[in-house]
N, CA, C and O atoms as a GROMACS GRO file, in nm:
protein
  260
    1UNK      N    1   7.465   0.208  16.902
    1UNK     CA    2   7.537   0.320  16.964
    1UNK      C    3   7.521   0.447  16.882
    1UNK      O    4   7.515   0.552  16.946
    2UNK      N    5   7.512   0.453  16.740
    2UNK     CA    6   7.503   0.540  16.677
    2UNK      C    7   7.351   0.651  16.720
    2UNK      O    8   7.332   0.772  16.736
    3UNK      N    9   7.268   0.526  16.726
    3UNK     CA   10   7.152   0.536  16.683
    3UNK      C   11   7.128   0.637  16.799
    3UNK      O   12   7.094   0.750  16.765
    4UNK      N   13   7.150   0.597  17.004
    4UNK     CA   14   7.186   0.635  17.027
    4UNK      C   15   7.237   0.807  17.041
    4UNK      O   16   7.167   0.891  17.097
    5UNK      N   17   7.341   0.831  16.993
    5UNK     CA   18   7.404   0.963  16.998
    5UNK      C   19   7.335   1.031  16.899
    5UNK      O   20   7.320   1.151  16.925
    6UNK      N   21   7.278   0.985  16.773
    6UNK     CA   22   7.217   1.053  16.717
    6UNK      C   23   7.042   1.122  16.769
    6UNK      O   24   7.007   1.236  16.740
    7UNK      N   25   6.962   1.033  16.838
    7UNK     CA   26   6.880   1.068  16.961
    7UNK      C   27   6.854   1.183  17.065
    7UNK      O   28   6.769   1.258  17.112
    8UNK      N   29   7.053   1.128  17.073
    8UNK     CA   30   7.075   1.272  17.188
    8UNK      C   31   7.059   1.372  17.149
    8UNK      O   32   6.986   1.460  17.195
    9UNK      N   33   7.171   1.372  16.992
    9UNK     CA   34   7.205   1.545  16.925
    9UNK      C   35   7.059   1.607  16.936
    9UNK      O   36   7.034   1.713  16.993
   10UNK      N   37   6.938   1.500  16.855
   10UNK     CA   38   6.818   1.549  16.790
   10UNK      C   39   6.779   1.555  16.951
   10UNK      O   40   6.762   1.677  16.964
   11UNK      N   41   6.758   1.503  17.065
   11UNK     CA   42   6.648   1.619  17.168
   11UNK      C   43   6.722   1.740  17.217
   11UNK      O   44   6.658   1.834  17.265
   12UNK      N   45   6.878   1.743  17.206
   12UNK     CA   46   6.954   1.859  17.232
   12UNK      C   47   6.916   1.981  17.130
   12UNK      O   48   6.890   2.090  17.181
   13UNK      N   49   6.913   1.968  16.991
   13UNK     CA   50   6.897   2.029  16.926
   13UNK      C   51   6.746   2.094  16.923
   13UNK      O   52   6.732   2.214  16.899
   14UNK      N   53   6.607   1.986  16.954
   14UNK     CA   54   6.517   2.068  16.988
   14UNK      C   55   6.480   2.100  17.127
   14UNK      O   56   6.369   2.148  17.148
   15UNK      N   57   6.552   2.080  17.212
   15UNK     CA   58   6.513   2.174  17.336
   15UNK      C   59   6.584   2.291  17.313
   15UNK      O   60   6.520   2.384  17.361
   16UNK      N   61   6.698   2.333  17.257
   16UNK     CA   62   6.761   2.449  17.216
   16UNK      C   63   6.667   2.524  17.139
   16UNK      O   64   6.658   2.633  17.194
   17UNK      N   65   6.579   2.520  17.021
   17UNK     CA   66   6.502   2.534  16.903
   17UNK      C   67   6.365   2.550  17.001
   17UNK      O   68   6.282   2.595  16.922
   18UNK      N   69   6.317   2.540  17.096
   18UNK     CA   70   6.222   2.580  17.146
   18UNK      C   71   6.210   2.614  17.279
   18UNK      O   72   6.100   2.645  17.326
   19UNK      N   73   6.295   2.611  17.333
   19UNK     CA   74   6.353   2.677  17.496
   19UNK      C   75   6.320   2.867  17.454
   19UNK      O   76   6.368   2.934  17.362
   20UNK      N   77   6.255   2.892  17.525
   20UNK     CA   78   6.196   3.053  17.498
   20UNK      C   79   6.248   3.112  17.654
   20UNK      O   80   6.220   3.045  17.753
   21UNK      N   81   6.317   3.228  17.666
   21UNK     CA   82   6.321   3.290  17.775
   21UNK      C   83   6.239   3.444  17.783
   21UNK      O   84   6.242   3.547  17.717
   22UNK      N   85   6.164   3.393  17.906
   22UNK     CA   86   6.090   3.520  17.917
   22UNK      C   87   6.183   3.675  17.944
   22UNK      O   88   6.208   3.690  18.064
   23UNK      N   89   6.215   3.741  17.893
   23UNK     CA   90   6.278   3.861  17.906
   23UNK      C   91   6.194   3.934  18.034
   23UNK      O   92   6.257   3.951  18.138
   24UNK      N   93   6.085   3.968  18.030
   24UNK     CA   94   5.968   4.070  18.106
   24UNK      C   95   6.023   4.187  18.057
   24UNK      O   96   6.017   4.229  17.941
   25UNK      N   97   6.099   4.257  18.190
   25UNK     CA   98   6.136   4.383  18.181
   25UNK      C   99   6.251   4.460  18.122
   25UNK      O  100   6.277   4.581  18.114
   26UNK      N  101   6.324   4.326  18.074
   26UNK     CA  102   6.460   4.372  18.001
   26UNK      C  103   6.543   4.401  18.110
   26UNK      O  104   6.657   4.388  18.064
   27UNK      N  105   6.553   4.438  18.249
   27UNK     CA  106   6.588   4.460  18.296
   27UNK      C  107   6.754   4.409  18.305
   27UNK      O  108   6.847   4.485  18.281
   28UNK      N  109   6.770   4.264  18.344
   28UNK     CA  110   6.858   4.207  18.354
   28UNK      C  111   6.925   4.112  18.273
   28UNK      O  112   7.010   4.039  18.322
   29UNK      N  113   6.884   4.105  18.111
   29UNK     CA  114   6.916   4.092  17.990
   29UNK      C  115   6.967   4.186  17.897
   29UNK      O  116   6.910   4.281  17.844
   30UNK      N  117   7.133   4.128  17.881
   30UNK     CA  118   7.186   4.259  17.802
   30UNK      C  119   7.146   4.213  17.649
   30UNK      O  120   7.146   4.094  17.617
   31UNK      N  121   7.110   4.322  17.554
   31UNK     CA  122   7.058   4.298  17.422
   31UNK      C  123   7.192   4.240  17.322
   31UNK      O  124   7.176   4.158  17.232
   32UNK      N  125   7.310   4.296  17.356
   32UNK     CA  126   7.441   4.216  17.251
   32UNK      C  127   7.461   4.103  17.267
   32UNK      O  128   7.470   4.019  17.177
   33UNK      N  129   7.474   4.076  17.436
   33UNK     CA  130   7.544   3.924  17.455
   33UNK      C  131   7.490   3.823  17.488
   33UNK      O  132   7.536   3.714  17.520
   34UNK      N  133   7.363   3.870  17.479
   34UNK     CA  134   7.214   3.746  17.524
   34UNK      C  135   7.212   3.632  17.399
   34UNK      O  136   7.199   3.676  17.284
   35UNK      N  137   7.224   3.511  17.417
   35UNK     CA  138   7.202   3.382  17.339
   35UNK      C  139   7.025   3.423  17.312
   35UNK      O  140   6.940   3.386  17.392
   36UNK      N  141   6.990   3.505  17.185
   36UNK     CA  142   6.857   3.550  17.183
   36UNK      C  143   6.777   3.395  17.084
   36UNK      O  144   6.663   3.361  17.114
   37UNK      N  145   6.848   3.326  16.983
   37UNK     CA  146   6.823   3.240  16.930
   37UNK      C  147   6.944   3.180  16.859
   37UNK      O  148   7.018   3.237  16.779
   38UNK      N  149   6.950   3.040  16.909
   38UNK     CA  150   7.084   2.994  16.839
   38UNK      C  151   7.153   2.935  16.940
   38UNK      O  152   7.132   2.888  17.051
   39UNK      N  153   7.280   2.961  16.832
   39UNK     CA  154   7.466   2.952  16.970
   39UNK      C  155   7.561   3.096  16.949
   39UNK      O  156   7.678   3.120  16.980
   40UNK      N  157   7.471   3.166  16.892
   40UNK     CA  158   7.551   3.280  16.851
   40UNK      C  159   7.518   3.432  16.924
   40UNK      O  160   7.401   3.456  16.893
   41UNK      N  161   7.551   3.503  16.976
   41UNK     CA  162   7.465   3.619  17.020
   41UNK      C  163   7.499   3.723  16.924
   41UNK      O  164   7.587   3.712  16.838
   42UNK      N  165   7.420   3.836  16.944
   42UNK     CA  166   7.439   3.938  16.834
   42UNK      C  167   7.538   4.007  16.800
   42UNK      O  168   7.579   4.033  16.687
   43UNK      N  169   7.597   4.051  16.952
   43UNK     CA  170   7.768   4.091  16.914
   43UNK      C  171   7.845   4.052  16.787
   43UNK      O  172   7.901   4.115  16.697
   44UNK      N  173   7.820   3.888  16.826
   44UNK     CA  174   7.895   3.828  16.772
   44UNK      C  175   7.822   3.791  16.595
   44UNK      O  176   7.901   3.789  16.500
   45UNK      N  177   7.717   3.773  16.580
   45UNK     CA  178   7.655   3.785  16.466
   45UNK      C  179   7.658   3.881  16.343
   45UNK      O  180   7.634   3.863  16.224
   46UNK      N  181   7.704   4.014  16.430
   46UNK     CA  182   7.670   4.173  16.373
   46UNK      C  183   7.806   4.231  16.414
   46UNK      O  184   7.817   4.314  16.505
   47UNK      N  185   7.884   4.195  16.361
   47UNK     CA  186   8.032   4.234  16.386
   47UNK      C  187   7.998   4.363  16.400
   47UNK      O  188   7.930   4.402  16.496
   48UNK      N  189   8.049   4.453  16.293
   48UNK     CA  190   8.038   4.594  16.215
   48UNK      C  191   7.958   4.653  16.288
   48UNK      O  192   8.009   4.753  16.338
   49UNK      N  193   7.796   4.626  16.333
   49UNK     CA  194   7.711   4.704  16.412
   49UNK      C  195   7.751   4.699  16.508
   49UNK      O  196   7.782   4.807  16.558
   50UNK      N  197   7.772   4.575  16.590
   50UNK     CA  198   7.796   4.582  16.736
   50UNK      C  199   7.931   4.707  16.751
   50UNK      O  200   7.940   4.766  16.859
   51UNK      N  201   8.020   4.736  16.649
   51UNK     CA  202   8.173   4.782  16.642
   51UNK      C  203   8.100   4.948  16.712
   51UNK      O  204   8.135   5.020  16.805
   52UNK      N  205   8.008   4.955  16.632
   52UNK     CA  206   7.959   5.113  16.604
   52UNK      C  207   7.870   5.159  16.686
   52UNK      O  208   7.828   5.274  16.688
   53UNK      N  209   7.830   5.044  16.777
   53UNK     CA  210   7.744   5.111  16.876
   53UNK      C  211   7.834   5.121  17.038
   53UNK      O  212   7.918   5.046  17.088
   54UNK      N  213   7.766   5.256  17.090
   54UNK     CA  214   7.794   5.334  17.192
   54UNK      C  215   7.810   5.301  17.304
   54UNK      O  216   7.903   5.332  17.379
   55UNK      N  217   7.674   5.200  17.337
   55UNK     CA  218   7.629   5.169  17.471
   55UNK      C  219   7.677   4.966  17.438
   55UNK      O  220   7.589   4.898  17.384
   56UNK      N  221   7.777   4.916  17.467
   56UNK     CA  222   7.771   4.799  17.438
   56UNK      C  223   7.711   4.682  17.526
   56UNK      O  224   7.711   4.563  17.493
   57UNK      N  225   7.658   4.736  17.646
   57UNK     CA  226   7.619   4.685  17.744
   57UNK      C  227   7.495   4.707  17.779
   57UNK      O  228   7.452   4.653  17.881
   58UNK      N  229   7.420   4.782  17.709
   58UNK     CA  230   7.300   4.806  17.711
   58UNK      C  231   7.219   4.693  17.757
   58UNK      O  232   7.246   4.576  17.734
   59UNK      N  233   7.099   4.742  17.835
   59UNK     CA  234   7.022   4.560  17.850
   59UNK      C  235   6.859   4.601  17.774
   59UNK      O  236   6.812   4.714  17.764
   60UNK      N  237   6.804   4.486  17.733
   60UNK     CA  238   6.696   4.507  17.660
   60UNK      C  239   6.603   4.576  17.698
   60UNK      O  240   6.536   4.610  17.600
   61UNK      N  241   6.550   4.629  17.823
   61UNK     CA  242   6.482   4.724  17.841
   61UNK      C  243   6.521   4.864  17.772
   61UNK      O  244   6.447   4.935  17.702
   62UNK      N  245   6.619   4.881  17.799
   62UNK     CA  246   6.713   4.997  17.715
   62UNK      C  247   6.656   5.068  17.557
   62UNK      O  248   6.632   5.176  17.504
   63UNK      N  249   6.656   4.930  17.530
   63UNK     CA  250   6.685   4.918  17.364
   63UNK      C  251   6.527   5.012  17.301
   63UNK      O  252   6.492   5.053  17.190
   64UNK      N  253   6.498   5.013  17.366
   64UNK     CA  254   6.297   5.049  17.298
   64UNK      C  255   6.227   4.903  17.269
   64UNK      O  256   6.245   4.782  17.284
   65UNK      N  257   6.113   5.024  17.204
   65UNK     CA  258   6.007   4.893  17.183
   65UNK      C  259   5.960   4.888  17.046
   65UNK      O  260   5.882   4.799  17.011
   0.00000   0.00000   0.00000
């Protein structure tokens, strides 16, 4: 049973670790609250920056290149 759940965590953990989303146009991906890599999004990563920026909803097209 262990053996098991431990199986699971490890293909959960690498389909997370290599699951890539194509952005394209940025269009409909906001750059703060997008899960960009991880379980964490940047908002939430970058306290202090996210605090200080203007546009908090910005989506990645937005952002430049």
């Amino acid at each position: 049973m262990i053996g098991t759940n431990h199986n699971s965590l490890c293909l959960v953990n690498w389909f997370s670790a290599n699951l890539i989303r194509k952005v394209r146009n940025g269009e409909d991906t906001h750059f703060w609250r997008y899960l960009w890599r991880g379980k964490i999004t940047l908002k939430d990563k970058f306290l202090r920056l996210f605090s200080l920026v203007v546009d908090k909803d910005i989506l990645a097209s937005e952002v430049g290149s």
